[in-house]
MARDOPA-148940 format. One record per residue: x, y, z of N, C-alpha, C in turn; residue in three letters; residue number from 1. Coordinates in Angstrom, 2 decimals. Layout:
REC     neast    nnorth       nup    caeast   canorth      caup     ceast    cnorth       cup   resn   resi
REC         X         Y         Z         X         Y         Z         X         Y         Z    ALA    NUM
...
END
This chain:
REC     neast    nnorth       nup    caeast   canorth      caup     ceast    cnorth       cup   resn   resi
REC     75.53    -54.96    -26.34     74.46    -55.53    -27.14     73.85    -54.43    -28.01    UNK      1
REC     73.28    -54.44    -29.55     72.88    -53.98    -30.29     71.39    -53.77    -30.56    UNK      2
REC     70.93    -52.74    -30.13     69.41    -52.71    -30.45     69.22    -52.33    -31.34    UNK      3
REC     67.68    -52.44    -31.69     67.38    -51.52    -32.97     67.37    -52.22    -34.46    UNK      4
REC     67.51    -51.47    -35.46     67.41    -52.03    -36.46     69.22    -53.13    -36.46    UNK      5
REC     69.70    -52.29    -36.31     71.08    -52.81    -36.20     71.14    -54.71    -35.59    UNK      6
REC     70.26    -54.21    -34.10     70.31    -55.78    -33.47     69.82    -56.38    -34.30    UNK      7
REC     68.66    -55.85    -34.54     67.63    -57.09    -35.89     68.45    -57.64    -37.02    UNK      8
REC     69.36    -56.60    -37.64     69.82    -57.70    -38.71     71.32    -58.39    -38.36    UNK      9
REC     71.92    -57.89    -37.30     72.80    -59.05    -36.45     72.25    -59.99    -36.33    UNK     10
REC     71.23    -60.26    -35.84     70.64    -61.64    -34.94     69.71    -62.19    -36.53    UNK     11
REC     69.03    -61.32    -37.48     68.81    -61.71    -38.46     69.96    -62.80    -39.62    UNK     12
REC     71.25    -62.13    -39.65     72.29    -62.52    -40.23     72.83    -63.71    -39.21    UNK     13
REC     72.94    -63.60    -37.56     72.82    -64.69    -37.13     72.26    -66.30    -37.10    UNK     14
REC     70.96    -65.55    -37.70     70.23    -66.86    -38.03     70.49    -67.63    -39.10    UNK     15
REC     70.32    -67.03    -39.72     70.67    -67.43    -41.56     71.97    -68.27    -41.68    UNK     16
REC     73.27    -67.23    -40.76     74.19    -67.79    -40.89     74.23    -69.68    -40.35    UNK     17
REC     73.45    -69.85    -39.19     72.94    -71.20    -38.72     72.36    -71.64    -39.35    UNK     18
REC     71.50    -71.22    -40.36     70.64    -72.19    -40.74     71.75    -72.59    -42.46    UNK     19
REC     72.46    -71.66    -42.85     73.48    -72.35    -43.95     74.30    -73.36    -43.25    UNK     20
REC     74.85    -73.41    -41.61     75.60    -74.55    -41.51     74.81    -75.31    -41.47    UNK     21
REC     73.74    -76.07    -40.90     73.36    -76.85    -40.79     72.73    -77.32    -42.04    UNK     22
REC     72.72    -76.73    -42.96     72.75    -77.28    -44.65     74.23    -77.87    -44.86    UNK     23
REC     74.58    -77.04    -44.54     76.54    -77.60    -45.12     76.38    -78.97    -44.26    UNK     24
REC     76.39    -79.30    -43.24     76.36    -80.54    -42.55     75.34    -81.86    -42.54    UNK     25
REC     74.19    -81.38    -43.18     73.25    -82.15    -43.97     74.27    -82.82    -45.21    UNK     26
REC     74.52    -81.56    -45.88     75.52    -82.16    -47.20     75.90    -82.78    -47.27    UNK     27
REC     77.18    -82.44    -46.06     78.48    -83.64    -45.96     77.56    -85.27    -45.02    UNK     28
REC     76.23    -85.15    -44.33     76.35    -86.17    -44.46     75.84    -87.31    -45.23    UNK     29
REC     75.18    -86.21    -46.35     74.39    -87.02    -47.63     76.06    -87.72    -48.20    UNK     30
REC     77.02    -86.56    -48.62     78.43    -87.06    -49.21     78.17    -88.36    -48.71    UNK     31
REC     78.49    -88.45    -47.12     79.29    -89.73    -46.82     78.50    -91.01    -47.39    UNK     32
REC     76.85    -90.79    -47.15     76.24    -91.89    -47.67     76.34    -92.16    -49.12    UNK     33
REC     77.06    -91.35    -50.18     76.43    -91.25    -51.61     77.91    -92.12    -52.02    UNK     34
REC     77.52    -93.34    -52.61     78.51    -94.02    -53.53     79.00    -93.85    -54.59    UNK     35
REC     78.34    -93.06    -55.03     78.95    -92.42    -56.47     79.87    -91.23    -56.02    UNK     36
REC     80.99    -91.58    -57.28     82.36    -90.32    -56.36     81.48    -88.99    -56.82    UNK     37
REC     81.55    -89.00    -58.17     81.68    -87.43    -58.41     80.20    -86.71    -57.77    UNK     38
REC     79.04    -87.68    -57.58     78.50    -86.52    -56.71     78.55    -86.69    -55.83    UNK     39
REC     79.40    -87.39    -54.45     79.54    -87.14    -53.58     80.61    -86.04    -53.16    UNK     40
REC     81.54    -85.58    -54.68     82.41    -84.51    -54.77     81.48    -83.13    -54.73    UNK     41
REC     80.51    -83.51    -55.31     79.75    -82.32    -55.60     78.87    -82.08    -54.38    UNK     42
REC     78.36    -82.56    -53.67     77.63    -82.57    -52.21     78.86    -81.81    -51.53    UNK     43
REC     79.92    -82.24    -51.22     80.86    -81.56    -50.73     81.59    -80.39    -51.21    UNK     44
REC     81.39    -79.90    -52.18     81.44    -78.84    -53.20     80.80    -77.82    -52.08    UNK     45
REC     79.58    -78.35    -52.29     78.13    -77.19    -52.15     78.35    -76.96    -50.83    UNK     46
REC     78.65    -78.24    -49.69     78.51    -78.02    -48.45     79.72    -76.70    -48.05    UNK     47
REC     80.55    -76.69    -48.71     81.51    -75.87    -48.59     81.19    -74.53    -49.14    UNK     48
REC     80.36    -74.19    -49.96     79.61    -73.13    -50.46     79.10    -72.48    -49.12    UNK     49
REC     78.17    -73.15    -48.62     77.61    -72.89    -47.85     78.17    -72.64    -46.24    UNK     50
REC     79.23    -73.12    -46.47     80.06    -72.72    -45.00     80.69    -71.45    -45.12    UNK     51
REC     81.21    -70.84    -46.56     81.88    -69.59    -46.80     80.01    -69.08    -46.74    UNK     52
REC     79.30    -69.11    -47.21     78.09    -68.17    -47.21     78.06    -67.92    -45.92    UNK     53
REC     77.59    -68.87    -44.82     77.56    -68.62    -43.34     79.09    -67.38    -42.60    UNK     54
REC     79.83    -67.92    -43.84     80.90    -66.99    -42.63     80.90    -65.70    -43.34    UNK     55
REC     80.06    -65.40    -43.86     80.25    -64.14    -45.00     79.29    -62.90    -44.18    UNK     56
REC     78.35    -64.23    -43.45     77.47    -63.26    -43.00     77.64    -62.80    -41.79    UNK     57
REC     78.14    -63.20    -40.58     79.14    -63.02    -39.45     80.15    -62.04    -39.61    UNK     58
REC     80.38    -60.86    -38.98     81.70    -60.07    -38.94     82.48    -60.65    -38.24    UNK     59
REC     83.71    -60.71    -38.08     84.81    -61.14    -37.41     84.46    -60.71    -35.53    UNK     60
REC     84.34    -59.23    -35.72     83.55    -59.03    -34.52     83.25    -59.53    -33.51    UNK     61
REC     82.02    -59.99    -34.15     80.95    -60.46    -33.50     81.39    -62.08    -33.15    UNK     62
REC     82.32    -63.01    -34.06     82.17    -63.54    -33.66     83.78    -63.74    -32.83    UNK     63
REC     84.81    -62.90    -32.31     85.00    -62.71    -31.45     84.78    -62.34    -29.93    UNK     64
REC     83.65    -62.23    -30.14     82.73    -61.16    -28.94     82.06    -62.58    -28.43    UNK     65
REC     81.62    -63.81    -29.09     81.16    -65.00    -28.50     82.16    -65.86    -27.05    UNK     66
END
């Protein structure tokens, strides 16, 4: 385990990284409700934005180490 400034922005970047999925999954489930194609293309666009943002912030590492 990582103390220090180090732990702080692990568990900092931890968070963030959670709080972008659970945007990405908001997204996709606005997509499913939205009848119109192209922005339900675009909801799913973004939600996918936001799943590479979350994994950007995670090292491989760490999340091997789970």
């Amino acid at each position: 385990m990582t103390s220090g400034i180090r732990g702080f922005a692990a568990n900092a970047a931890q968070l963030r990284a959670e709080l972008y999925r659970d945007k990405a999954k908001s997204l996709r489930e606005m997509a499913e409700a939205e009848p119109v194609g192209v922005l339900r293309q675009r909801l799913r666009e973004l939600a996918g934005q936001y799943d590479k943002l979350a994994a950007s912030l995670i090292p491989a590492r760490v999340i091997a180490a789970d």
